[in-house]
Structures are given as C-alpha cells and as structure tokens.
N, C-alpha and C positions, 0 to 999 in steps of 0.2 A: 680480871684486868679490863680496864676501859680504857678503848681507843677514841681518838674523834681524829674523824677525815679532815685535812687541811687541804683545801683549794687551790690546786696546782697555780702557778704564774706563767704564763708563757715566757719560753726562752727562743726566740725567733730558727736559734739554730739545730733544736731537738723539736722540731713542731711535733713528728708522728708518735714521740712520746710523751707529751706534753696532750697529747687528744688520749694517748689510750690511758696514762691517768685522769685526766678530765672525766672518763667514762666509767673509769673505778671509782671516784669524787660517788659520781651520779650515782652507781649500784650499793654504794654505801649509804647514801643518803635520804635520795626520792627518785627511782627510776623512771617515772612518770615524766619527772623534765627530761632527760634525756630523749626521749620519747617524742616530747614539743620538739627539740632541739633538732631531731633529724625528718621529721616528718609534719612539724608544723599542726598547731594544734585551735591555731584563735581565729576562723575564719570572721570577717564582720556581719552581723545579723543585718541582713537589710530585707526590704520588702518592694513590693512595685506598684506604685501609685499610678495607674493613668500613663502608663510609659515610663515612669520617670522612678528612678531606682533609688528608696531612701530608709537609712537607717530605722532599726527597731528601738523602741522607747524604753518598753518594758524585754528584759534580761532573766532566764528561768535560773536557776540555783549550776543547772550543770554548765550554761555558758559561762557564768561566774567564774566557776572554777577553774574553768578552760582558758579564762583571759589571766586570771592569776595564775596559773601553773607559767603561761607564754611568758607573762613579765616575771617573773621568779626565774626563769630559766635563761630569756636575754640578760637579765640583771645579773646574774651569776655567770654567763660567760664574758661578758665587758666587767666584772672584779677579777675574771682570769687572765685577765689582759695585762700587760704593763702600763705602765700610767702614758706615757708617752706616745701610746698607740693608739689607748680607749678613746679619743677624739675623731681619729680618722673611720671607728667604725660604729660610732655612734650613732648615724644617720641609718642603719638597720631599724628597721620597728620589730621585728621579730624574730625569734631565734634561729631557724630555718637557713632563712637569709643572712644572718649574722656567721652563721657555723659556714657556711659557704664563701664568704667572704674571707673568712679567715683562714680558710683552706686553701681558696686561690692566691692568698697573699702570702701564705708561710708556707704552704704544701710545695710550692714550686713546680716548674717542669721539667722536663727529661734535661735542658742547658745546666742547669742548676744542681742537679742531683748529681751530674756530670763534674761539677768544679766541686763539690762536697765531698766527693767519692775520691777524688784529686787530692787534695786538700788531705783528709783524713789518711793515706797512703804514705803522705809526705809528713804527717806526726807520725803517723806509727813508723817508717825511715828513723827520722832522725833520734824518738826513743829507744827503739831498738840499738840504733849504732854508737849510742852515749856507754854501753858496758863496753862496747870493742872501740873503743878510739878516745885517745886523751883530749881532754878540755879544747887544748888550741886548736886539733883536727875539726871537733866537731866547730867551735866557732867558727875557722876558717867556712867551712861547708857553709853555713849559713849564710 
C-alpha cells in the first residue's frame, strides 16, 4: 500500500496541530527542511574587502544545497498557509523567520488560550446538555 503525504493547511484555530502535522509532512518527506525550518540553514556567503562586507561570486555545491533546501522549505510552509494569509507573511526571506512568525501570529498568548479554553468548555456545555434538554430548552439557553 502506498501512501503520499498531503500538506497540512493551516486552520488559524488548531495552530499546535496544524505544526505537529506540518512536522509529520516533514518526516515523511525530507527531514532536512524541517531542520532549515527550525534552525535556519542559508546564511549569505559574503567576504571582507578593505572593511567593506561583500558577497561571494562563486557558490561550492554544499551552499547550493543549503540555499535550495531554505527555499524549498520557506516555499512549502507559505503553500501551508491559507491563501489569505500567504501575503502578510511573505515578506520572510527564510524559513526560520517564517516558522516564527507564524507562531507568534497563530500560537497566541496565555489572553487567548484563556478565551479558547472558554470557548471550548462552552461547546462541550451545550453538546453534552442537547441529550438532557429538549430542543426549546437548549435554544432558549443559547
């Protein structure tokens, strides 16, 4: 039997399982990007001229790889994205910063985990109380 991984979507409101598939995606596929993704992988080769700090020309075969792994791996978590989001985090150039950014925006604070936590208590309420209370009780409640 053959499987193939499909590339989670983020769902704003499941972020911390939406990463820990993201990271089954990754050990399915090429753990390598994951790798980029949390630890940053494409510094820029530069060199020092006379004080003055400037890129390298020539690229050996392993930085190659190293800059292709970083765009393979930003590019696959902005297709993780929802289409309506991939603009605001676009402006990342690398995965590192990308995976960060999308943590601080969806991971939330302790406010937020607090009105989630809220929230979810008040589904499970009124699913549970739909077996013990007739239609109009539970409406009224709501």
């Amino acid at each position: 039997v053959v499987s193939a991984a499909k590339l989670p979507i983020l769902n704003p409101n499941e972020f911390y399982l939406w990463k820990m598939r993201l990271k089954q995606y990754f050990l399915m596929t090429d753990y390598s990007l994951w790798e980029v993704i949390l630890n940053g992988d494409s510094p820029v080769p530069t060199i020092v001229v006379k004080g003055v700090i400037q890129p390298i020309g020539h690229t050996s075969a392993e930085q190659k790889l190293a800059r292709r792994n970083e765009l393979k791996a930003r590019g696959t978590l902005l297709m993780a994205l929802p289409d309506k989001h991939q603009l605001k985090f676009n402006s990342h150039k690398d995965a590192k910063t990308l995976i960060e950014a999308i943590e601080k925006r969806f991971g939330g604070n302790i406010e937020t985990k607090k009105v989630q936590r809220t929230l979810l208590k008040q589904q499970f309420e009124n699913f549970t109380s739909s077996s013990s209370k007739s239609l109009d009780q539970i409406h009224d409640r709501l």
